[in-house]
C-alpha positions as CSV (number, residue, x, y, z in Angstrom):
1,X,-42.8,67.5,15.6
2,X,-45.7,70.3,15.3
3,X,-44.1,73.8,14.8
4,X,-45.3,77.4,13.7
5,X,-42.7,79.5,11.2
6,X,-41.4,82.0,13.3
7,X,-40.9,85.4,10.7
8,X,-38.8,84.5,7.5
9,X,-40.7,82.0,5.0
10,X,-39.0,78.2,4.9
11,X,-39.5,75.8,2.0
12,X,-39.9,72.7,3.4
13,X,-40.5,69.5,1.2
14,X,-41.1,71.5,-1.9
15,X,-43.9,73.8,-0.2
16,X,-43.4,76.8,0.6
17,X,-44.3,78.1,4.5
18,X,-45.4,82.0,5.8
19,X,-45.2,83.5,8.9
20,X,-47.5,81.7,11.6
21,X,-48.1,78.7,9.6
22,X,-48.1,75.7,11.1
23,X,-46.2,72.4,9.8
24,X,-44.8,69.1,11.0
25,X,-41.5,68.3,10.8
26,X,-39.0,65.7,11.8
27,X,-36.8,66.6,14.8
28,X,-33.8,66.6,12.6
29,X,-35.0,69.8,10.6
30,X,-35.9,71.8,13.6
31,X,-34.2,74.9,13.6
32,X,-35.0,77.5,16.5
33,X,-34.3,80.4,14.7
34,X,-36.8,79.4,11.9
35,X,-39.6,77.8,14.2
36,X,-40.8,77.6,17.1
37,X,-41.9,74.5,18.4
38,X,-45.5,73.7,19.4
39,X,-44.6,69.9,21.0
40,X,-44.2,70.9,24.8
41,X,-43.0,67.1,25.2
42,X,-39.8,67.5,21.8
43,X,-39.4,71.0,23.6
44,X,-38.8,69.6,27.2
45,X,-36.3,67.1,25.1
46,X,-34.3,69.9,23.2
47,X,-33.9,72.3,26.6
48,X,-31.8,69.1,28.2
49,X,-30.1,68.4,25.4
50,X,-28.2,71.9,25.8
């Protein structure tokens, strides 16, 4: 899944991600207090899992 860092930098497979950067990662990683997601389809997906 596309998403953008949100304001803290991540390390995410050895690289490490700013503010506003844009990465893919799998669903598994997703964190919404670290990103926010881009995929309107995985976000759809995540809002009825809760």
């Amino acid at each position: 899944m596309k998403v953008r860092v949100k304001d803290m930098p991540v390390r995410h497979n050895g690289k490490r991600y700013k503010k506003n950067e844009e990465l893919v990662i799998d669903q598994k990683h997703f964190n919404d207090k670290l990103f926010v997601c881009l995929d309107s389809a995985k976000k759809d997906k995540q809002s009825i899992k809760k």
